[in-house]
N, C-alpha and C positions, 0 to 999 in steps of 0.2 A: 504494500500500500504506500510507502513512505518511496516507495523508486519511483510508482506510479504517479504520484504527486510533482515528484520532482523532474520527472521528463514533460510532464502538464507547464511545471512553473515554464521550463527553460524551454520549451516551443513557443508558449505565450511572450515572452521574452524576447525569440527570436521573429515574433511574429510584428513585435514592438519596435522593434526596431529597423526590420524591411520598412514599416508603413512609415514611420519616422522619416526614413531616408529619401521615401520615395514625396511626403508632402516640404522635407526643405531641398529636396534639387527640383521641382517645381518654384519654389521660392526664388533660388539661386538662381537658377534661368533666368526668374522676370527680373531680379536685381540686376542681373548680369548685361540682360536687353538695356535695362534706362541707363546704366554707366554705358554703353555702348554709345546710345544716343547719345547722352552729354559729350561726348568725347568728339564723335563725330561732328556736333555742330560747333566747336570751336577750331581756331584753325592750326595745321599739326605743329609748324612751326612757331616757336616762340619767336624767332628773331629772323630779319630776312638779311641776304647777302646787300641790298639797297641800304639797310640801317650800320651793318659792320662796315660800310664805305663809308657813309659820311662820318661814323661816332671816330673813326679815324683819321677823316683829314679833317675833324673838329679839334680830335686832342692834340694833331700835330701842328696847327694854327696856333695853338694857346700854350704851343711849349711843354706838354704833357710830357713827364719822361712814362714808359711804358712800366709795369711792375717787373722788376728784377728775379724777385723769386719764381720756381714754375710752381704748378699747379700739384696739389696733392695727388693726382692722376698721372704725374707725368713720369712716364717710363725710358729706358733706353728704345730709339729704335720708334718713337712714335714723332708725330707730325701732328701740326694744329688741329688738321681733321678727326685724327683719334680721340682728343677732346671734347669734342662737340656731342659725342654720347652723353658724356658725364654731367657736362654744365655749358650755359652757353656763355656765360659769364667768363670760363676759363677758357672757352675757345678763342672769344674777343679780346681777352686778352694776351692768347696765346701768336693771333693776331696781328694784334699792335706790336708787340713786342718783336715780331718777325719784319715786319715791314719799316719799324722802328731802326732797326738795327741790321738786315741783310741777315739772319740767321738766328733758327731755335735755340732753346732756352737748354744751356747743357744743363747736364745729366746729373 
């Protein structure tokens, strides 16, 4: 009696937990749909190649020196573009710094 009970609990159990599953990936889906949406209606780029031209010959008008240091990201072996993943803050400035001076930020 006491086996039979306890294969009763642990079907119930497993039966709790299929149905659980199956009303929050229902769930998830439609969250999934409305971040989709949000995403889609803004645009993918933060920053466009027109704004990293002028915020450059803005800084280099006004005597800007470029940041010295590189980027927490910056690897042997990588190029401004490799940045641009990461942060576009550190691609712009990885950027400036290149056009600043004829050459990336050593290593």
């Amino acid at each position: 009696m006491v086996f039979f009970k306890k294969i009763i609990s642990f079907l119930l159990l497993c039966f709790l937990m299929v149905f659980s599953t199956l009303v929050s990936a229902d769930e998830r889906a439609e969250i999934q749909k409305r971040l989709n949406e949000q995403v889609l209606d803004k645009a993918f780029s933060v920053e466009s190649e027109a704004n990293l031209k002028s915020y450059i010959e803005d800084a280099t008008k006004r005597g800007l020196p470029p940041k010295s240091e590189p980027s927490k990201y910056w690897r042997r072996g990588y190029t401004c573009g490799d940045l641009r993943r990461y942060s576009w803050n550190d691609y712009r400035d990885c950027r400036y710094f290149n056009s600043y001076y004829g050459y990336n930020w050593p290593y």
